[in-house]
N, C-alpha and C positions, 0 to 999 in steps of 0.2 A: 650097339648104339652108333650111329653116324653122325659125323659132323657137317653141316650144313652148312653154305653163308645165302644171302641176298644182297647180290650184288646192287647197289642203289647211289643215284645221284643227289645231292644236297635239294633240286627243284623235287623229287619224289615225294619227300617226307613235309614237305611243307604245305602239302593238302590234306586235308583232316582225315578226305574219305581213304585217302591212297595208304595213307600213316595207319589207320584203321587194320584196315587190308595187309599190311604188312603185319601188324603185331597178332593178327589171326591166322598166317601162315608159322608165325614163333609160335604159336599156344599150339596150334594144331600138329608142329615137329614135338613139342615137350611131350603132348597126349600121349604120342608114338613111340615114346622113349628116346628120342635125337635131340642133339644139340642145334640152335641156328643162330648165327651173330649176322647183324648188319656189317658188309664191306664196299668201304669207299675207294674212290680210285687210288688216294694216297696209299691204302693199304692193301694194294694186288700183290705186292710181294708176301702175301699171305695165301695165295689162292692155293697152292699146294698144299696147304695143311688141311682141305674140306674134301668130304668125298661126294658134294653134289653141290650147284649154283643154281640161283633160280635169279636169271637178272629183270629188275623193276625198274627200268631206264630206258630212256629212247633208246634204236635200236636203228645204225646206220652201219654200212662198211667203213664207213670215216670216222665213227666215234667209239668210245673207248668202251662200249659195250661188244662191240664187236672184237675188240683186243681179249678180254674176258672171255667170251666164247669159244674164239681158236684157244687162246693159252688152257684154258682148261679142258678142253678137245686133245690139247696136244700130252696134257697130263693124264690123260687118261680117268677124267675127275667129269661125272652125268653134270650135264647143264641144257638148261633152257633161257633162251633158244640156241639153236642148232645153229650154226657159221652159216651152214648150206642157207636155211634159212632164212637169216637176215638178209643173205645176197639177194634171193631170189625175189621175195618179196620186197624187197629196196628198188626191183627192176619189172617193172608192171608192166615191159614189152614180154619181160620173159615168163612171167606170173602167169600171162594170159596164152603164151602160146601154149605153156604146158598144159592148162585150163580146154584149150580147144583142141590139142590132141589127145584129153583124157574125156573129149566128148561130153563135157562139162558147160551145159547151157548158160553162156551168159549173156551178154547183150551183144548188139553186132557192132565189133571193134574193129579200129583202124589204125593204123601206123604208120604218121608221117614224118619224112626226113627237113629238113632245114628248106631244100631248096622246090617242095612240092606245099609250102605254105603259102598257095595265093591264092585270090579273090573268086578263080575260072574254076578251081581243086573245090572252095568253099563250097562252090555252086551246086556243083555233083554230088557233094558230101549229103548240103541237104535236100537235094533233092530224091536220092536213091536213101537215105535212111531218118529223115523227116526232121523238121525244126519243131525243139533246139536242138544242137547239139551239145552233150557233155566233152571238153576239152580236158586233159589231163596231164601230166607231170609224169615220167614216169615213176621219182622218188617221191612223191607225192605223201602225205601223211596227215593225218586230222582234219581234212578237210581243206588246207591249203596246197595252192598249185591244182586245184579243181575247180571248175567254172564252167557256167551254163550259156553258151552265144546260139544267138537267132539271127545275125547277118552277119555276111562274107567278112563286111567289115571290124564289126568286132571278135569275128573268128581270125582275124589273121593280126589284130592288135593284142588279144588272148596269146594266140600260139607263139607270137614274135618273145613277151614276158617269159612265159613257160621250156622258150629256146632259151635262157639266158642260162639256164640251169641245166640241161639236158640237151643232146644231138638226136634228141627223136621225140615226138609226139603224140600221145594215145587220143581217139577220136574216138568216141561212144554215142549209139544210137540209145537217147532219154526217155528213163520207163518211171513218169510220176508216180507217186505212189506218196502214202501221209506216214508211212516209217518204213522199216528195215529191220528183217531179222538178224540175230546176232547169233552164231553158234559157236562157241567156243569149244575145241576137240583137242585131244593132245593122245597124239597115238594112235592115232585111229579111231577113239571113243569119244563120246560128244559130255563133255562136263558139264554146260550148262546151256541155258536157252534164253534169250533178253528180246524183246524189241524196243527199237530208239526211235520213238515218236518225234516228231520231228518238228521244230516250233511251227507259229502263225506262221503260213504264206512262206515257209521253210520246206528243203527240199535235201538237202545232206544233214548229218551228224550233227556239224560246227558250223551255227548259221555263220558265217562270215559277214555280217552285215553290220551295221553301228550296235545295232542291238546285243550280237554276238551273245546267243544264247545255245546253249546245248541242248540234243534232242533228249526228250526222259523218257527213262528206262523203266522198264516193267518188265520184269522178270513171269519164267512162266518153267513147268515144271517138264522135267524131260518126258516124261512118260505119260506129257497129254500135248506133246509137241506133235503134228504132223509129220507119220515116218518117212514119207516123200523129202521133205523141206529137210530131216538128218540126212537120209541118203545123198540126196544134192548137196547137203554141206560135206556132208565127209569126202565123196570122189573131191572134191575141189581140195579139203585139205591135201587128200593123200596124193593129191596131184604135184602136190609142192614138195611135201617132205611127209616128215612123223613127229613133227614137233610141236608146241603149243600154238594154234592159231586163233584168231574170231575172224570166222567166217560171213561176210558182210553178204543179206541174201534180200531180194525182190520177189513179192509175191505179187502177181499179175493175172489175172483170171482164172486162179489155182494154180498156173505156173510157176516154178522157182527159178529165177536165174540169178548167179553169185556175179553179185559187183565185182567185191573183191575176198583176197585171203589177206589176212593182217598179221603178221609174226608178234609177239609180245603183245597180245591184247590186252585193253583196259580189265583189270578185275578193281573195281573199287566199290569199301564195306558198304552195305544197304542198297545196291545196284545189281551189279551182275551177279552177286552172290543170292539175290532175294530168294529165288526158288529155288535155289540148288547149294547152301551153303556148307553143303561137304565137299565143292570143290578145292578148298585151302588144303585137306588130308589125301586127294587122289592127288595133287602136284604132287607133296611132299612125297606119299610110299612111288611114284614114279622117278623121285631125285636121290632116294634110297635104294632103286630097283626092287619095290615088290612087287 
């Protein structure tokens, strides 16, 4: 028997779907013979007493999920996600190099510094990889610090904001499309399969607009997914690490190219779980080491 915790923030449990989600990773440890208790930050001076973590919390180098990762990395205690990780994925200049020397198709990115944000740069930008362009952050997350510009001008009012947070810039040629597949893998095997339709006249995840609606999910079964669309999601995870990712993918005239790798992806109950909802028991025997 192992003892287990999930690491989680007070904002986690206060959504129904995520609260769901969490007490179906507790039934799915009990099924297996393990114990799991919910731990909050006040009580990390517990983490030594668990022999695996599975953290449900935003996931920065700056926050305290990342303190959890290393300190249980350094105890020698399985947790998800990986330190390595959260860095990498927190840094979506580095995300993408390793992406494009794992020859991992994704869209054609760019990287600009502070002082190559002007109007003459904009021009080149769209002119050699077409308007709009996608601007981006590179700690970027749910859809914030992302944005869609069509002139120089509000390309270099975009990047000047997205400098305020970051000494670099990601610059992505835009591939419409009315959702985005979701492949969630952990280890190298793909747990489950979603796509995130995308609202009205919506084009990411989280519309960011007044309306601020999220894309719905529609779960779909692994073994009627597209083996091309796994294989492209998996080099992209394995590209980063071997930890738990949702792999964010565009399908384009049968082609796949990966937006992005996301460390700590959404599993929330009636969502990502719809067509594959033995994923709560493959985390757990993976936080146990079967």
């Amino acid at each position: 028997m192992a003892r287990l915790a999930i690491f989680a923030e007070r904002y986690t449990i206060r959504s129904s779907v995520e609260l769901t989600a969490l007490t179906n990773f507790r039934l799915a440890a009990f099924e297996l013979g393990h114990e799991l208790d919910f731990l909050f930050k006040d009580e990390l001076k517990y983490l030594r007493n668990y022999d695996g973590v599975l953290i449900r919390a935003l996931t920065d180098p700056l926050n305290t999920s990342y303190v959890v990762a290393r300190s249980a990395e350094m105890l020698g205690i399985r947790v998800l996600d990986h330190a390595e990780s959260i860095r990498i994925c927190c840094d979506k200049v580095n995300m993408y190099a390793r992406m494009e020397a794992a020859s991992v198709p994704i869209p054609v990115t760019r990287v600009l510094n502070e002082g190559e944000l002007r109007p003459a740069v904009a021009e080149s930008l769209f002119e050699s990889l077409g308007t709009p362009l996608v601007l981006k952050a590179p700690n970027s997350s749910f859809s914030l610090y992302v944005d869609k510009v069509a002139t120089p001008e509000a390309f270099v009012k975009v990047g000047r904001r997205f400098l305020r947070r970051a000494d670099r810039l990601i610059v992505q040629q835009y591939m419409p499309s009315e959702f985005d597949w979701r492949v969630i893998t952990l280890d190298g095997r793909v747990l489950a399969v979603v796509t995130y339709r995308f609202a009205p006249q919506g084009w990411r995840t989280m519309d960011r607009s007044d309306a601020g609606e999220w894309a719905t999910v529609e779960g779909v079964a692994r073994e009627s997914a597209d083996p091309r669309l796994l294989e492209v999601a998996l080099a992209a995870a394995n590209a980063v690490g071997r930890s738990l990712y949702g792999v964010d993918v565009k399908e384009i005239d049968g082609e796949y190219y990966v937006i992005e790798v996301n460390d700590n992806p959404t599993i929330a109950a009636g969502e990502e779980d719809q067509a594959n909802p033995e994923i709560y028991e493959e985390i757990i025997r993976y936080l146990v080491g079967d």
